[in-house]
C-alpha positions in Angstrom: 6.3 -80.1 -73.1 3.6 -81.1 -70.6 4.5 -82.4 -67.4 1.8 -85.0 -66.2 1.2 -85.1 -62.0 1.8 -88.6 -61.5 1.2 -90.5 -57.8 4.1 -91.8 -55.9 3.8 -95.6 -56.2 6.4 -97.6 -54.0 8.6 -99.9 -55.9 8.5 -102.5 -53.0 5.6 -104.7 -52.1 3.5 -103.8 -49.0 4.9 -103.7 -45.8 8.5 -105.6 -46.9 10.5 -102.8 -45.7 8.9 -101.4 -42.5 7.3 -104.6 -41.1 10.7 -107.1 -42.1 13.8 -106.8 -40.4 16.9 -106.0 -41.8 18.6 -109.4 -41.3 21.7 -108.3 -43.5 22.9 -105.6 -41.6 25.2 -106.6 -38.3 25.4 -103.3 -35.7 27.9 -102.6 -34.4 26.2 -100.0 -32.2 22.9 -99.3 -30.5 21.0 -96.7 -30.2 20.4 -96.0 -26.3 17.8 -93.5 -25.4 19.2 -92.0 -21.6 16.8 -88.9 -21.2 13.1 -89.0 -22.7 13.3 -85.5 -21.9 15.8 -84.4 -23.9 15.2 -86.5 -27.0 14.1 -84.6 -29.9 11.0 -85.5 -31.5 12.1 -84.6 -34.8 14.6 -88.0 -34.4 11.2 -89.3 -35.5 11.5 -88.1 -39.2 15.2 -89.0 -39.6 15.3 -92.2 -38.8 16.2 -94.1 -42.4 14.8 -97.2 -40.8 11.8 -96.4 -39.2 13.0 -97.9 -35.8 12.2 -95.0 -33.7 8.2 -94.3 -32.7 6.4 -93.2 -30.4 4.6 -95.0 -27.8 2.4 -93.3 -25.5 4.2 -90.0 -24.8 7.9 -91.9 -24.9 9.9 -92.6 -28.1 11.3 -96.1 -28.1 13.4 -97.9 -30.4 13.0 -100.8 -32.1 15.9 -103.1 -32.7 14.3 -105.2 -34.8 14.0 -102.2 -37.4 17.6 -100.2 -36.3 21.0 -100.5 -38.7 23.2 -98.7 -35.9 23.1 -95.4 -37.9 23.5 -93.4 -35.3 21.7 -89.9 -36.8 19.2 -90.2 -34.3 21.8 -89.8 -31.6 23.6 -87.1 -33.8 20.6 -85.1 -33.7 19.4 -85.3 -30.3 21.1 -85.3 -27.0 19.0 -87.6 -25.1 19.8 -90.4 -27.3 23.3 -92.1 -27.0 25.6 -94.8 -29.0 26.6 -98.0 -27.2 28.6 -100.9 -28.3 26.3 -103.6 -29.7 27.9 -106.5 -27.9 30.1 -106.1 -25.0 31.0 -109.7 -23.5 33.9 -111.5 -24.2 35.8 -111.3 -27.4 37.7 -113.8 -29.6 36.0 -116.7 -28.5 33.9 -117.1 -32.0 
């Protein structure tokens, strides 16, 4: 049996999953970044969402793109999880 090489196609139309945001998903937490110096640049590649890039010399996140994962604060230090929403609670 011959294997053909076949191209990776995306099963999505263009730009629907990194350009939208993710409008299902509530977080509960945020990713935080504390110490540019110590953030990881690899963070870049495990990010499921694409929210982390780079901009100039700095990472930044972008919480229009971010779930609340939290692997990108797992595998760097300079990157920490805070609580989403920290106002009042049981008034909705």
């Amino acid at each position: 049996m011959v294997l053909k090489e076949l191209p990776v196609v995306p099963s999505a139309e263009p730009g629907s999953l990194a350009e939208s945001p993710n409008s299902a998903i509530q977080r509960i937490v945020r990713p935080v970044i504390i110490d540019q110096t110590l953030v990881n640049p690899i963070v870049l590649l495990y990010c499921p969402d694409g929210a982390l890039f780079l901009k100039g010399d700095e990472i930044v996140v972008s919480y229009k793109h971010c779930k609340g994962c939290g692997i990108c604060a797992k595998e760097s230090e300079g990157i920490e999880m805070v609580p989403e929403y920290t106002g009042p609670r049981g008034i909705f």
